[in-house]
C-alpha positions in Angstrom: 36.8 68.0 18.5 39.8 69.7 17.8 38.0 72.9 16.7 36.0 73.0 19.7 39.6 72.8 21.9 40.9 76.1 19.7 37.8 77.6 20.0 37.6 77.1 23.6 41.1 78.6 24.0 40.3 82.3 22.7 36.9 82.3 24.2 38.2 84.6 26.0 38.8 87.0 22.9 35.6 86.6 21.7 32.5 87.7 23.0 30.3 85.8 25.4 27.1 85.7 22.3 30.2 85.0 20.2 30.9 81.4 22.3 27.5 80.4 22.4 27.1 80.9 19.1 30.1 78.7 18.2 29.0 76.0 20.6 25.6 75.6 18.9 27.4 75.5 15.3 29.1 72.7 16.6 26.2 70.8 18.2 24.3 71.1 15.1 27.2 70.0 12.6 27.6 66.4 15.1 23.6 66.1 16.0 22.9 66.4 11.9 24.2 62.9 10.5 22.2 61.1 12.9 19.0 63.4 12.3 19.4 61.9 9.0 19.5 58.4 9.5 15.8 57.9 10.4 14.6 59.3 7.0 17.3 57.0 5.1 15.6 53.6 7.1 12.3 54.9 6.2 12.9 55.2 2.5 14.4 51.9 2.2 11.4 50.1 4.7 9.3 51.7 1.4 11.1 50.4 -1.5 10.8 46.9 0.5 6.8 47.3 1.3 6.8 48.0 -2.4 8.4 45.7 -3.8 6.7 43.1 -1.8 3.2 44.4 -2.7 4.5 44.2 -6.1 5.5 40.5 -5.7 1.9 39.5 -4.6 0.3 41.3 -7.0 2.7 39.5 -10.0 1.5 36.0 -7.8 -2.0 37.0 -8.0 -2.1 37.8 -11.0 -0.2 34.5 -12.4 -2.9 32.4 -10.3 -5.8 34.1 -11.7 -4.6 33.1 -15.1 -3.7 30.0 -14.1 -7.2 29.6 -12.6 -8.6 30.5 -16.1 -6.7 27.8 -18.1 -7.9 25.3 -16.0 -11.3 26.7 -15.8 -11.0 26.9 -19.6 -9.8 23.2 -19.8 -12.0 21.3 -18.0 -15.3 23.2 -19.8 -13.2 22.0 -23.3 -13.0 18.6 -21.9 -16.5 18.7 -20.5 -17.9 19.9 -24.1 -15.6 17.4 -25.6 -17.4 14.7 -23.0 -20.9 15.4 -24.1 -20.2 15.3 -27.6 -18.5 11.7 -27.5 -21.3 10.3 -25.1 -24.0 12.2 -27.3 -22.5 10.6 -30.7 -22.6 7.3 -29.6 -26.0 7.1 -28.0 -26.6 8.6 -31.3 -25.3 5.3 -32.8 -27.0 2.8 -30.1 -30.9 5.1 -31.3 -29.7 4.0 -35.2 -29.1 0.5 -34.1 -32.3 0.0 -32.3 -34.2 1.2 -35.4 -31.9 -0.6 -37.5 -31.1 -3.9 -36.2 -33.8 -4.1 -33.5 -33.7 -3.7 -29.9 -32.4 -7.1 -28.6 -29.5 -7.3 -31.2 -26.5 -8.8 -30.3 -24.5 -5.5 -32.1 -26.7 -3.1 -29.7 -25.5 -4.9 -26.7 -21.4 -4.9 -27.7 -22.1 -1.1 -28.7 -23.8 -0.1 -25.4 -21.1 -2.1 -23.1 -18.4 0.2 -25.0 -20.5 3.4 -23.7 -20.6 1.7 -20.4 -16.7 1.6 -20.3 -16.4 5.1 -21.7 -19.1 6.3 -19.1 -16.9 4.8 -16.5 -13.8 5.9 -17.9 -15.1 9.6 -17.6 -16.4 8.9 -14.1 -20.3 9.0 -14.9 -20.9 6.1 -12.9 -24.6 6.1 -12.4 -25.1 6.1 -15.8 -22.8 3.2 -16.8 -24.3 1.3 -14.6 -27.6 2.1 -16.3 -25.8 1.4 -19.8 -24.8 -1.7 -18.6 -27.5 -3.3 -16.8 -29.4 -2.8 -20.2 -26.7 -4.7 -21.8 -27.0 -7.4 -19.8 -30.7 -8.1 -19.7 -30.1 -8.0 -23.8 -27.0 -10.6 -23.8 -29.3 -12.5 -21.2 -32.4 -12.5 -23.8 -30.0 -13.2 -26.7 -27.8 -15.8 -25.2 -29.8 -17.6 -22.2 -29.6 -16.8 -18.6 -26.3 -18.9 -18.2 -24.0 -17.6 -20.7 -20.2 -16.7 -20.3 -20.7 -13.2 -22.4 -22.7 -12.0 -18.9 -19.5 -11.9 -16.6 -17.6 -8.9 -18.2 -21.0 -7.1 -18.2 -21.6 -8.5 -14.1 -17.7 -7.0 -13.2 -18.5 -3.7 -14.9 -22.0 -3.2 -13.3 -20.1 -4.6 -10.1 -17.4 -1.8 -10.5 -19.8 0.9 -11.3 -22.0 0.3 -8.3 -18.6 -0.1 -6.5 -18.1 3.6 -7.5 -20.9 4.8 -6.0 -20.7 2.8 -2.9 -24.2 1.3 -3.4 -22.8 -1.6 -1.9 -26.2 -3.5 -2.1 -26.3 -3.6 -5.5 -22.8 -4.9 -6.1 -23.5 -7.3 -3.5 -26.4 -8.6 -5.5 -23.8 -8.7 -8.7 -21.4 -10.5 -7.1 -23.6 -13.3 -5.8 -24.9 -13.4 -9.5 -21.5 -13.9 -11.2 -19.9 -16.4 -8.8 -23.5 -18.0 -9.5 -23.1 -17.9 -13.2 -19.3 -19.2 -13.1 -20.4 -22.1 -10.8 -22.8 -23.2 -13.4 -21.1 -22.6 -16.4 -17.4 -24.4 -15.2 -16.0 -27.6 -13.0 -14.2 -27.5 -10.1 -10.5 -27.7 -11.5 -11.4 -24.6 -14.1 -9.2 -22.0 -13.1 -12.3 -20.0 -14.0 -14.3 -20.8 -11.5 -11.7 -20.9 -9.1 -10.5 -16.9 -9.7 -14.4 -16.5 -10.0 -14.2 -17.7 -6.3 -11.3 -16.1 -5.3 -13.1 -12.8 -6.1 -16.6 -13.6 -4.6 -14.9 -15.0 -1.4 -12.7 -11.9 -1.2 -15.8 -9.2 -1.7 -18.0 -11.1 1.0 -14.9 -11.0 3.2 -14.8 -6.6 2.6 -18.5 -6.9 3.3 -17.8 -8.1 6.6 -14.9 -6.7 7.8 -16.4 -2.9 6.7 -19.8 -4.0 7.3 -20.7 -2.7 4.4 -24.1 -3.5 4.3 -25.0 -1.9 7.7 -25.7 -5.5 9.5 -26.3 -6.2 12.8 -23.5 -8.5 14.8 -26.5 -11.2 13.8 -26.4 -10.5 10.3 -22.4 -10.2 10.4 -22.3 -13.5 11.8 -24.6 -14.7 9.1 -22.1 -13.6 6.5 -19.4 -14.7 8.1 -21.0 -18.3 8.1 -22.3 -18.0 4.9 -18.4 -17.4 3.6 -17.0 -20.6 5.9 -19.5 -22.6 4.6 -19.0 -21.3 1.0 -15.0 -22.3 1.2 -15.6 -25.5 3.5 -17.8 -26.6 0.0 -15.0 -25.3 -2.1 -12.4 -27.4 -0.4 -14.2 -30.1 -0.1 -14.6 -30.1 -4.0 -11.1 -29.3 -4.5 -10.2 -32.8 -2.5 -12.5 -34.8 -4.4 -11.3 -33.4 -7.8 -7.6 -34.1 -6.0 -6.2 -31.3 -6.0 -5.5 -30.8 -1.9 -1.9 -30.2 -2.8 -2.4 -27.4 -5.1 -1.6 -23.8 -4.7 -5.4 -22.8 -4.8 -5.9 -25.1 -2.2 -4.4 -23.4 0.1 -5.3 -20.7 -0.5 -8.6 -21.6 0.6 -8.2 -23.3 3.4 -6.1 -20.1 4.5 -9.0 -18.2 3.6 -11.8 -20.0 5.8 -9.1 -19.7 8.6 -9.1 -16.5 8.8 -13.2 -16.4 8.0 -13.7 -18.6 10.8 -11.2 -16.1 12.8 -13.3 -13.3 12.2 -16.5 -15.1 13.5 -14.8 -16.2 16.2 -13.8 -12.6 17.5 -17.7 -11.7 16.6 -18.9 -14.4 19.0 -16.2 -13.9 21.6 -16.7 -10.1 22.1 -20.6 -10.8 21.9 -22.3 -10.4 25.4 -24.3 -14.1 26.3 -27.1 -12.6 26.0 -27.5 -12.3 21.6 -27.5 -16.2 21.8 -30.7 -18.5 22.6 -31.1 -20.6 25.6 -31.4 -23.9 25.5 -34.1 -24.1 28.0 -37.1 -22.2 27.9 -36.3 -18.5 29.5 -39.4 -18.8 31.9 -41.4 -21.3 34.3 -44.2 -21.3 36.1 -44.8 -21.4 39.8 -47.6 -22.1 42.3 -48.1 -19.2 44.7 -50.7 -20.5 47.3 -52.4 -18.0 49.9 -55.3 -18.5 52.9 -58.3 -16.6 52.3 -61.8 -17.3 53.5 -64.7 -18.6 51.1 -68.4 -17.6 51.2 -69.1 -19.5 53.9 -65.9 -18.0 56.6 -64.2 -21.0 56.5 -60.3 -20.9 55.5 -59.6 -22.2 52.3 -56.0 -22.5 50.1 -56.0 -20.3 47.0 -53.5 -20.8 44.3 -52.1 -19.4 41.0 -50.1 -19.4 38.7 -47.2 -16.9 38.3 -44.9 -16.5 35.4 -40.8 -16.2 36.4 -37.4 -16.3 35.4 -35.6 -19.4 34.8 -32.4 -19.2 36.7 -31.1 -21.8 34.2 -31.7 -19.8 31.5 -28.4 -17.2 31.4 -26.3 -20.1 32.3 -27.8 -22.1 28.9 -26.9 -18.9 27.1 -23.2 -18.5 28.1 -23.2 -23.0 27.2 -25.1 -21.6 23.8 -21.6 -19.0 23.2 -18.9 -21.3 23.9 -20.4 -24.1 21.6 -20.6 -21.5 18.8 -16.7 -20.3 19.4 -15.9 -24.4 20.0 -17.3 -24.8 16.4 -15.3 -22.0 15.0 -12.0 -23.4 16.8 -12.4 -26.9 15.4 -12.9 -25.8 12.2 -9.5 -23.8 12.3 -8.0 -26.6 14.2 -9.2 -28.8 11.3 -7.7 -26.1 8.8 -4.5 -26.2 10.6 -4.4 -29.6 9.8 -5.0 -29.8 6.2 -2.1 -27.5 6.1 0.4 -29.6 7.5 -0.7 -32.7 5.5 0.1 -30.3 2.1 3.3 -29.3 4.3 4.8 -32.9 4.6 3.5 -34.7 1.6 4.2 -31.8 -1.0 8.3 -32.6 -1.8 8.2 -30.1 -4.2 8.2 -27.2 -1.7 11.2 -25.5 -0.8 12.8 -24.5 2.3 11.0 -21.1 2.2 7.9 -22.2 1.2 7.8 -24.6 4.6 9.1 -21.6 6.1 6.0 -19.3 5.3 3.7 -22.5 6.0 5.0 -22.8 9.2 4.2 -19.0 10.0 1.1 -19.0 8.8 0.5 -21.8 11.2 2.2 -20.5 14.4 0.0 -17.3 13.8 -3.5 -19.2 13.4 -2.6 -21.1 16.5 -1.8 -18.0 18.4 -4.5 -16.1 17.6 -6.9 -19.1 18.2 -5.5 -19.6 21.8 -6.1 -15.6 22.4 -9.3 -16.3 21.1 -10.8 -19.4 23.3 -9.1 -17.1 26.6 -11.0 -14.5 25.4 -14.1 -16.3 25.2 -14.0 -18.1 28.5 -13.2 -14.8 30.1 -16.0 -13.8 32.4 -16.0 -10.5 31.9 -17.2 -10.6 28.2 -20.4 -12.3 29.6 
C-alpha cells in the first residue's frame, strides 16, 4: 500500500502507459496469493481421498483374509467331523459282526455316537443313532428297564432340536410312563420324572406346539389337571402333603387349571354342547281341498331351532369355568393347610405362600368376571 501512495505521487512524472502499467503490477502481486490458495485445498482434499481409499483397501483386504481363515477352519473342523463320526460307525459295523446285533456293548457304543452327533449339531441323525439304541436296550433288558430313560431324554432332546415336537411328545409320554412303573410315589425319581413331563405338556400348551385346536388345547390342559390332581392325591396318601414337592404341584395344577380357565372364558358359547337337543319339531297345519272339493286340514312336520338351545350352551361354559374355579379354590386351600400346620417355615417362606395365594385369587376373580361377561358369548 505504501508503494502504490509514492507511486501515485509522481504519476505525474511518469507517463500515462507508465501508471497503468504500475497499477497492474500491483493488482497482480495482491490478486496472486489468493489465486494460489485453491490449488493448495485441492492437493490436500487428494492426499485425504487417498489415504482414505488406502484405508479401505488395507480393511478389505484384512477381511478377505479373515474370511479365508474361517472358511479354512470350519472345512478343518468339518473334515475333522467326518472322520470321528466315520471311525466310530466303523467300530459299531465291527461290533455287529463281532458281538452280534442286539449286544449290550453295541448299544453303550451307539448312545456315545448319539451324544457326539448331538454334540456337533447332527441332530437328525442322533436321533436315528439313538432310537436304534433303544429298541436294542429294550430287547436286551425288557420293555421296563431304567437303562431306557437316558436313551428317552436324548431322543427327546434331539427331536427337541429339530422342533418335531410330535415326536418328543411321544418320548416324553413314554418316559414319564416308564418312571411311573419302574418307581413309588415318595421316589424322588419319579417325582423329577414328573416334574419334567408336567412341565413339557405345560410348553405344549402354552406354544401350542402341536398345532391343536382350542378343543384339543383344552384336552391337554385337562389331561395335565388330571395328571397332577392323581399326583397329589398319591403324594397325600404316601403323606407327604407337607413336603416341598407337594407344593409344587398343587402350584402347578393351579396354574394348569388357570390356563383352561382363560381357554374356556375367551371361548365363544357356541364350541360347547347343549344340553338339550339343538332342534324340535313343529306341526304346520294348512286348508287345502281333497279329491272330492271338500276342505280338509293338512299337516307336517317341520324341523326348527330350539330357542333353548344357545341358552344350554352358555349353562354348558359356565359349568366348565365353575369346575376349573373349584379346583383352584380347592388348590388354594391345600396351600393354606401346608401354610399353618408346617412350623418349620419361616417368615419368608409364609411370605411367598401368601403371594402366591393373593395372585391365584386375583386372577381367578378376573377370571369368573370374565366369563360371566356377556360379551365373550
Amino acid at each position: 500500500m505504501v508503494s502504490l501512495s509514492s507511486a501515485f505521487v509522481k504519476s505525474s512524472a511518469l507517463p500515462a502507459i507508465d501508471f497503468l502499467t504500475l497499477l497492474l503490477l500491483c493488482g497482480a502481486l495482491s490478486i496472486s496469493p489468493l489465486s494460489a490458495q485453491p490449488q493448495t485445498l485441492s492437493n490436500s482434499a487428494v492426499t485425504d481421498t487417498g489415504a482414505a481409499t488406502s484405508q479401505r483397501q488395507a480393511e478389505s483386504t484384512e477381511e478377505a483374509a479373515r474370511s479365508a481363515a474361517e472358511q479354512a477352519a470350519a472345512t478343518a473342523r468339518s473334515l475333522e467331523i467326518s472322520r470321528e463320526i466315520a471311525r466310530r460307525e466303523t467300530l459299531i459295523d465291527d461290533l455287529r459282526y463281532s458281538a452280534g446285533v442286539y449286544s449290550e456293548e453295541l448299544s453303550e457304543v451307539q448312545a456315545d455316537l448319539g451324544a457326539y452327533l448331538l454334540e456337533v449339531e447332527d441332530f437328525e441323525k442322533a436321533a436315528q443313532i439313538y432310537t436304534e439304541a433303544l429298541q436294542i436296550a429294550r430287547i436286551n433288558t425288557g420293555l421296563y428297564s431304567e437303562d431306557q430313560l437316558p436313551l428317552i431324554n436324548a431322543l427327546i432332546a434331539s427331536n427337541s432340536k429339530m422342533k418335531a415336537w410330535s415326536q418328543a411328545d411321544d418320548f416324553q409320554s413314554l418316559h414319564i410312563h416308564i418312571a411311573d412303573r419302574l418307581y413309588s410315589t415318595a421316589d424322588g425319581r419319579l417325582l423329577r420324572a414328573a416334574r419334567q413331563y408336567g412341565d413339557w405338556r405345560f410348553r405344549v400348551m402354552s406354544e401350542n406346539l402341536l398345532d391343536d385346536s382350542y378343543q384339543g388345547l383344552a384336552r391337554t390342559a385337562e389331561d395335565l389337571s388330571e395328571f397332577y390332581g392323581s399326583l397329589i392325591g398319591a403324594l397325600e396318601s404316601e403323606g407327604l402333603e407337607r413336603s416341598g414337592d407337594f407344593l409344587d404341584f398343587v402350584f402347578a395344577k393351579a396354574e394348569t387349571d388357570l390356563v383352561l380357565i382363560r381357554a374356556i372364558a375367551s371361548a365363544p358359547y357356541t364350541d360347547f354342547p347343549g344340553t338339550v337337543s339343538p332342534y324340535m319339531y313343529r306341526s304346520r297345519c294348512r286348508n287345502v281341498r281333497d279329491a272330492n272339493g271338500q276342505v280338509v286340514q293338512q299337516c307336517t312336520n317341520i324341523q326348527v331351532e330350539n330357542p333353548r338351545y344357545r341358552q344350554s350352551q352358555r349353562d354348558a361354559k359356565q359349568v366348565a369355568v365353575n369346575r376349573q374355579i373349584r379346583h383352584i379354590r380347592e388348590a388354594i386351600q391345600r396351600i393354606e393347610i401346608v401354610r399353618d400346620s408346617a412350623p418349620a417355615l419361616d417368615s419368608e417362606e409364609r411370605d411367598v405362600l401368601d403371594s402366591r395365594i393373593a395372585r391365584l385369587e386375583l386372577e381367578t376373580q378376573q377370571l369368573v368376571r370374565q366369563s360371566r361377561s356377556r360379551s365373550v358369548f
